[in-house]
C-alpha positions as CSV (number, residue, x, y, z in Angstrom):
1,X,0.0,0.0,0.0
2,X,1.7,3.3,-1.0
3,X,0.0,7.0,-0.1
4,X,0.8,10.0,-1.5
5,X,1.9,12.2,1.6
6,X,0.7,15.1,0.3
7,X,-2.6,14.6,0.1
8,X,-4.9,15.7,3.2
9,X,-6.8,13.0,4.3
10,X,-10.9,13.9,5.0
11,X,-12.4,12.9,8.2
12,X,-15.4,11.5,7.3
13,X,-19.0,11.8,8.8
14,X,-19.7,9.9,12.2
15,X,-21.7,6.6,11.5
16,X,-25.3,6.2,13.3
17,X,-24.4,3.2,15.8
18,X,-25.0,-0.3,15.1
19,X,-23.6,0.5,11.6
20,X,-20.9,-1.2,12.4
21,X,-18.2,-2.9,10.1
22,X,-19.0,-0.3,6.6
23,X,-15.9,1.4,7.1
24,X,-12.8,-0.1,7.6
25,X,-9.4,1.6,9.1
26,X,-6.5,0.8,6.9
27,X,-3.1,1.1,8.0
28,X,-0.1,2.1,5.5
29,X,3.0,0.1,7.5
30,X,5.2,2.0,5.0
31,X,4.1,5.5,7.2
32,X,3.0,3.8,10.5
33,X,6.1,4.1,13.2
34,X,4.1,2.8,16.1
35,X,3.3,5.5,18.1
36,X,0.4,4.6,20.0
37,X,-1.4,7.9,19.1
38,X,-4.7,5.4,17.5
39,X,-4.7,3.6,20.6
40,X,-5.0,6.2,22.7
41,X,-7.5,8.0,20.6
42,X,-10.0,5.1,19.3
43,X,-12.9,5.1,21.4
44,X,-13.7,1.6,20.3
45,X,-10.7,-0.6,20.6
46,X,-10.0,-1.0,17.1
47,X,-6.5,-0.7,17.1
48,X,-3.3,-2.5,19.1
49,X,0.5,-1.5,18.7
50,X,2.7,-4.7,18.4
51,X,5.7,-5.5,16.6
52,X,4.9,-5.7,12.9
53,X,4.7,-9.1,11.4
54,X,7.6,-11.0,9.0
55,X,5.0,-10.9,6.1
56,X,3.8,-7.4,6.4
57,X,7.6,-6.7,7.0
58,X,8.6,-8.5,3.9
59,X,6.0,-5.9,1.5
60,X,7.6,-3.2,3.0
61,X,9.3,-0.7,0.7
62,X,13.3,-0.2,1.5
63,X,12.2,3.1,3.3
64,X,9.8,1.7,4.6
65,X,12.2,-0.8,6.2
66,X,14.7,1.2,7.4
67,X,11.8,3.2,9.1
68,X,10.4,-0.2,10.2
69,X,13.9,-0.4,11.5
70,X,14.7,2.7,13.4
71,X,11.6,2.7,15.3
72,X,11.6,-1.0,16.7
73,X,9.6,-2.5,14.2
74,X,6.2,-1.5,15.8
75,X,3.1,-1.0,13.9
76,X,-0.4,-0.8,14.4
77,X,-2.7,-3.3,13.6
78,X,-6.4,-3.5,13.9
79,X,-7.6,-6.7,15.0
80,X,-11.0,-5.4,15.9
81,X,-11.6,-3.3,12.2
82,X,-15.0,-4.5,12.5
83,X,-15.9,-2.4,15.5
84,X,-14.8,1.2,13.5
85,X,-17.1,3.5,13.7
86,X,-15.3,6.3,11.2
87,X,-15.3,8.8,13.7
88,X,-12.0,9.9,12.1
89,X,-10.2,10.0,15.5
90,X,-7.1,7.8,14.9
91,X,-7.1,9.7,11.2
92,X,-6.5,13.0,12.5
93,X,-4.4,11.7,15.9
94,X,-1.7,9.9,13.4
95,X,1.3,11.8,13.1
96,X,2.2,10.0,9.8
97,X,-0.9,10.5,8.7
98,X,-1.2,6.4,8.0
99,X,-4.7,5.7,8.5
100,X,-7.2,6.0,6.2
101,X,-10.9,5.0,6.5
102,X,-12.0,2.6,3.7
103,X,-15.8,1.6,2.9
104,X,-16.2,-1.8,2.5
């Protein structure tokens, strides 16, 4: 997955509840350095920090690798995507600006 960092990214409209699981949170591991910020933001638990995984680490760019490297290796992952309610909080709380919110 490759973003074009210059490019604002939209926060898009809050979800009614129970619409759970229409938009997804997606997270560029070339951009992401671990930083906790959508963790401490998400008010649902979507997202965990943990050290990124030898497959996701293997589609990594070369920057991407070296920034993979200089930063421990963490990423986040969200093991609980399903819960997102596109509230846009972990978008705008990520300093590498490495989520976006997909429909799906």
């Amino acid at each position: 997955m490759s973003g074009s960092g210059n490019k604002a990214m939209t926060t898009p409209k809050c979800l009614k509840d129970g619409q759970t699981g229409r938009v997804m949170p997606v997270v560029d591991f070339n951009r992401c350095e671990g930083k906790d910020a959508c963790v401490a933001v998400c008010p649902y638990d979507v997202f965990e920090v943990r050290k990124i995984d030898p497959s996701d680490y293997r589609d990594l760019s070369l920057v991407g690798k070296i920034k993979s490297y200089v930063h421990g290796g963490m990423v986040a992952y969200t093991p609980h995507a399903d819960q997102c309610r596109a509230c846009g909080l972990c978008v705008k709380a990520c300093p590498e600006r490495a989520i976006k919110l997909v429909k799906i």
